[in-house]
C-alpha positions in Angstrom: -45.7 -110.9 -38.1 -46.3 -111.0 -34.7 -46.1 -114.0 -32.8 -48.3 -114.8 -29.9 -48.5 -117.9 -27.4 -52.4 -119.0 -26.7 -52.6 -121.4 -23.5 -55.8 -122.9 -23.0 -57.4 -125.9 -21.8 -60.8 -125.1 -23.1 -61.2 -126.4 -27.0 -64.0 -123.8 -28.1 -62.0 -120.9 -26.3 -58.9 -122.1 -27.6 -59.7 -122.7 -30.8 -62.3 -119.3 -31.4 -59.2 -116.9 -29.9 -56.7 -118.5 -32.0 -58.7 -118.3 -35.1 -59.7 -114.2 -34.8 -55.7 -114.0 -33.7 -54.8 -114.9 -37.1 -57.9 -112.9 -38.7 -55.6 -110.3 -37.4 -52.3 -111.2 -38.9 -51.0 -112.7 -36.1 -48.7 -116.2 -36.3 -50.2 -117.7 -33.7 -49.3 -121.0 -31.7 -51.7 -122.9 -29.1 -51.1 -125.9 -25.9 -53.9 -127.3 -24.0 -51.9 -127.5 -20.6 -49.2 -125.3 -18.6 -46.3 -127.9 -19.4 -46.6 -128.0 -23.5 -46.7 -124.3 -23.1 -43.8 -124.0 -21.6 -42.6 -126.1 -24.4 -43.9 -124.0 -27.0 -42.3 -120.7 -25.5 -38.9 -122.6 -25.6 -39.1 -123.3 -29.3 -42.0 -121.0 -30.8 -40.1 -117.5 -28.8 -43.8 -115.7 -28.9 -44.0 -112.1 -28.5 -47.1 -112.4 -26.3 -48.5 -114.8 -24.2 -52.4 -115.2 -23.8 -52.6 -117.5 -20.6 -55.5 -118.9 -19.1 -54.8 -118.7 -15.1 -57.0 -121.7 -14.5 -55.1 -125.0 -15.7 -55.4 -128.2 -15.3 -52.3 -129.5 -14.0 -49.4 -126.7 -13.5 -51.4 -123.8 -13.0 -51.2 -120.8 -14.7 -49.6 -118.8 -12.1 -46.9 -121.7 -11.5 -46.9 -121.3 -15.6 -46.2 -117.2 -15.5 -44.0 -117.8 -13.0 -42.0 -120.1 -14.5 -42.3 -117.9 -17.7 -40.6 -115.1 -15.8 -37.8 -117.3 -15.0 -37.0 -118.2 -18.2 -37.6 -115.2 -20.0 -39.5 -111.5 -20.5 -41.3 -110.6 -23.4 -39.2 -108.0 -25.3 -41.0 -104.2 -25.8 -40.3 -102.6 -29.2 -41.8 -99.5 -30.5 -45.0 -98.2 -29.5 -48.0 -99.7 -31.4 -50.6 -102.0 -29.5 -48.6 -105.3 -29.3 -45.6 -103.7 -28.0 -48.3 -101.7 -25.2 -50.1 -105.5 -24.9 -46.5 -106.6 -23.9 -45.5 -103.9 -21.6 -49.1 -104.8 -20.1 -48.2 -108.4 -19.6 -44.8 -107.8 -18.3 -46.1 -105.5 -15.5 -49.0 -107.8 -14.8 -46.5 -111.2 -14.6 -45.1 -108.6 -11.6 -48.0 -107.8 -9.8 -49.3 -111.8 -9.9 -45.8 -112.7 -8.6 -45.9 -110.0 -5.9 -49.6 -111.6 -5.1 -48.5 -115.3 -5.2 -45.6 -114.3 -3.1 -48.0 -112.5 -0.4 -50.4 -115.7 -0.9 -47.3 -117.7 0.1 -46.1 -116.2 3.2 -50.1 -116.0 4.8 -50.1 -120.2 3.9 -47.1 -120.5 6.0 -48.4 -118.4 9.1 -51.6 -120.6 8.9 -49.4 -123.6 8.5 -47.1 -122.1 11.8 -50.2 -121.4 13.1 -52.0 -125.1 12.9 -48.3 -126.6 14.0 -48.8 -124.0 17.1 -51.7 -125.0 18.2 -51.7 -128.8 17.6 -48.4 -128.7 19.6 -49.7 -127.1 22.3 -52.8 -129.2 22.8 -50.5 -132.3 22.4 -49.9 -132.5 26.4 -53.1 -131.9 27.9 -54.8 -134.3 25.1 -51.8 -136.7 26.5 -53.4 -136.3 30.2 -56.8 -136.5 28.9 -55.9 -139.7 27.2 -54.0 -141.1 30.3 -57.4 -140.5 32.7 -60.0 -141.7 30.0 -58.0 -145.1 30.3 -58.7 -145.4 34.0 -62.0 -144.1 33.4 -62.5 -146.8 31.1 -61.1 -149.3 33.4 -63.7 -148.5 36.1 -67.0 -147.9 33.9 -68.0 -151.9 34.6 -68.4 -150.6 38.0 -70.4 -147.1 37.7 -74.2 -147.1 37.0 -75.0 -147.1 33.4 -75.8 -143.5 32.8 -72.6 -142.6 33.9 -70.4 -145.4 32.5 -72.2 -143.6 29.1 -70.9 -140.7 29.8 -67.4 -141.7 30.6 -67.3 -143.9 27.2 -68.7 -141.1 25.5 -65.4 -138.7 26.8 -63.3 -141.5 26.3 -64.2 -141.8 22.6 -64.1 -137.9 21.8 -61.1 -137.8 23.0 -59.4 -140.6 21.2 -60.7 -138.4 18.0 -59.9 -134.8 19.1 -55.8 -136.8 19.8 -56.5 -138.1 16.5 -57.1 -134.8 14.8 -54.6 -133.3 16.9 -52.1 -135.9 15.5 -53.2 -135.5 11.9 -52.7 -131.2 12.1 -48.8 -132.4 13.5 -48.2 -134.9 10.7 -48.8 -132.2 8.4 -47.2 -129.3 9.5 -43.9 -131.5 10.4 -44.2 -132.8 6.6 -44.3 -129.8 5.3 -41.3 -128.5 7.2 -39.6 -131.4 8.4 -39.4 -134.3 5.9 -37.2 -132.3 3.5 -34.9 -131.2 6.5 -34.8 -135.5 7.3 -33.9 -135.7 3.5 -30.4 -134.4 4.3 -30.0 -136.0 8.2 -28.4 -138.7 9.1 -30.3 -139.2 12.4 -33.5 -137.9 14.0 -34.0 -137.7 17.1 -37.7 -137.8 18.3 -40.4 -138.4 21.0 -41.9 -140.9 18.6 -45.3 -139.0 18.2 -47.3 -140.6 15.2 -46.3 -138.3 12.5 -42.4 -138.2 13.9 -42.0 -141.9 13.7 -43.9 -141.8 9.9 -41.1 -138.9 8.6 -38.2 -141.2 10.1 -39.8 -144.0 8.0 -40.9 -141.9 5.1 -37.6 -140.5 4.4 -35.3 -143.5 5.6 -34.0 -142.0 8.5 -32.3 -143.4 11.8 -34.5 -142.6 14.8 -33.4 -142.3 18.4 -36.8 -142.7 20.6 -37.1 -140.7 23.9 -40.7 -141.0 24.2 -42.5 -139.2 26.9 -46.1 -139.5 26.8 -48.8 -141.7 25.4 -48.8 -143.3 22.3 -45.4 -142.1 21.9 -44.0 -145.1 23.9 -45.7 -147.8 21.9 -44.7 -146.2 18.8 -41.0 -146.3 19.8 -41.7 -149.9 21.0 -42.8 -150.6 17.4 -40.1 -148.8 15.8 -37.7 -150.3 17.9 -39.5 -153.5 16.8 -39.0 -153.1 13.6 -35.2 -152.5 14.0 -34.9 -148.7 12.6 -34.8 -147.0 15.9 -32.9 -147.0 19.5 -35.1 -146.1 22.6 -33.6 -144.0 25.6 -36.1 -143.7 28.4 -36.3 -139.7 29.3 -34.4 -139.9 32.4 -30.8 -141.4 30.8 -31.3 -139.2 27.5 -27.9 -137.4 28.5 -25.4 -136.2 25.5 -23.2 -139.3 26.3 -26.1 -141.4 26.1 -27.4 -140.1 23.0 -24.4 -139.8 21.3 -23.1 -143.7 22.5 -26.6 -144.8 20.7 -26.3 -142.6 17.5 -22.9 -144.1 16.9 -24.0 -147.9 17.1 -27.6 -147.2 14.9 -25.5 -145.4 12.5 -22.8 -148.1 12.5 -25.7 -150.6 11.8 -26.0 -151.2 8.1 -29.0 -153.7 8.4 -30.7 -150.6 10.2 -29.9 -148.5 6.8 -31.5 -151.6 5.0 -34.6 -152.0 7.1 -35.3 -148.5 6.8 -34.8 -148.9 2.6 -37.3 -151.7 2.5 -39.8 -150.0 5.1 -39.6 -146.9 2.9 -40.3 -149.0 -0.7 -43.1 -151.1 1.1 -44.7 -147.7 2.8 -44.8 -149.0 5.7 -46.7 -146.3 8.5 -47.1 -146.2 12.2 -50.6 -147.7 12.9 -52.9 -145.5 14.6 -54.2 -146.5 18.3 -55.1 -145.6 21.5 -51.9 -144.3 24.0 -50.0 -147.0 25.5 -51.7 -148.1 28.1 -49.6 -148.3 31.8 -47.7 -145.2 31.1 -48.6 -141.6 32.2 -47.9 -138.2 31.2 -44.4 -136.8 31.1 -44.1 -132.8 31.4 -42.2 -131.5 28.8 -40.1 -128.8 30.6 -36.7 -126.7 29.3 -35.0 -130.2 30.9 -37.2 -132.5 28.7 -35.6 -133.7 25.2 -36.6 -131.6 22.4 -39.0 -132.9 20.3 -36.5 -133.4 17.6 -32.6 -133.2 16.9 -31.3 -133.2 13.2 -27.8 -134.6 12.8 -26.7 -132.6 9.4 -25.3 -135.0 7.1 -22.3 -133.8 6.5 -21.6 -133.5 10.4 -19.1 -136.0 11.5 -19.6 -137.8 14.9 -16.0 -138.8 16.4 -14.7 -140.9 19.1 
């Protein structure tokens, strides 16, 4: 009898496809979610799967593909469940070409936002660093025009926001599992920067160069998880004199464990006020340096 494996979440569907299945002499098992199916190909060995693509939960392509991993429905003889399988075999390949394709145009938008947020990053930084003197000398301008300036000021305090929010992601998605195995960071201290260093526990060395950046490394320095070198004495010597002592601090390694259980995140602000722009030319720091942890530093 052949055996087939029925994945729905729907009860009505679930229930009216299994029954006319077994109308049809089929044996045939059923699971509400992605997971217990996978738990029922494991023990039940079906000779066709009948999976519904939209599940709450693991959904059903992560389920096919994970299917395919594990296993490929056998093809034996040539009546219609043996044509049913060769059909579901060749369309698990086409939806894992497709999720494949889907992947790699998600990680050029992904480059693409972490492009373009990074580029905006220094003349947002400028933008910041003149609303603040703008600010300053509104008392003093006639009221239509101290409006105005607020009004700039305020838009751009959210378009740095935003701008900060598009970097936290991208360096999330491609950075905190690169942290994960570092044993240092090295980092300007941007907002989303200093939150990886907390969220994954790591050691940060701050060479902040514009805006916020240098409050945040204040704070994180604060907090005793991070060193600060000002831009001009970030030489290798310098940088490699501070990653020894941080990593031969082990109440920085604890600080960082209890920051990381607590949560604890880099509160959001306006840039630091009395510090100005740094260009980030080929001499500047780059943004971040990743100390592999099974690299050894040595006297």
């Amino acid at each position: 009898m052949p055996r087939v494996l029925l994945i729905e979440d729907d009860r009505a569907v679930r229930e009216g496809v299994a029954l006319a299945l077994r109308r049809q002499g089929h044996d045939v098992a059923a699971a509400e979610t992605g997971e217990e199916g996978l738990e029922r190909l494991r023990s039940f060995r079906p000779d066709v799967v009948v999976l519904d693509l939209m599940l709450p939960g693991m959904p059903g392509l992560d389920v096919c593909r994970a299917m395919r991993a594990d296993t490929r429905l056998a093809v034996n003889g040539s009546d219609e469940l043996a044509d049913l399988s060769h059909t579901f075999n060749e369309t698990a390949a086409a939806l894992e070409e497709s999720v494949a394709e889907l992947r790699g145009m998600e990680a050029r938008a992904r480059r693409f936002a972490a492009d373009v947020s990074h580029e905006l990053r220094t003349p947002l930084a400028a933008m910041a660093a003149v609303t603040d003197v703008l600010d300053e000398d509104a008392a003093r301008l006639d009221p239509d025009t101290a409006t105005a300036v607020r009004l700039i000021s305020e838009e751009t305090v959210k378009l740095a926001r935003l701008v900060d929010d598009l970097m936290e992601i991208s360096r999330f998605d491609a950075g905190a599992e690169i942290l994960r195995q570092a044993d240092l960071f090295v980092t300007h201290a941007g907002a989303g920067g200093s939150q990886e260093g907390l969220a994954t526990a790591t050691p940060m060395i701050a060479v902040p160069q514009a805006a916020d950046q240098f409050g945040n490394a204040e704070v994180l320095q604060g907090l005793g998880v991070a060193k600060c070198v000002p831009t001009e004495e970030a030489t290798a010597g310098t940088l490699r004199e501070t990653a020894l002592a941080l990593l031969g601090d082990p109440e920085a390694a604890r600080r960082l464990k209890d920051l990381q259980a607590g949560g604890r995140r880099i509160p959001r602000g306006r840039p630091h006020r009395g510090r100005t722009a740094r260009s980030s030319g080929p001499e500047a720091v780059p943004r971040r340096a990743v100390a592999p942890r099974r690299a050894r530093l040595t006297n």
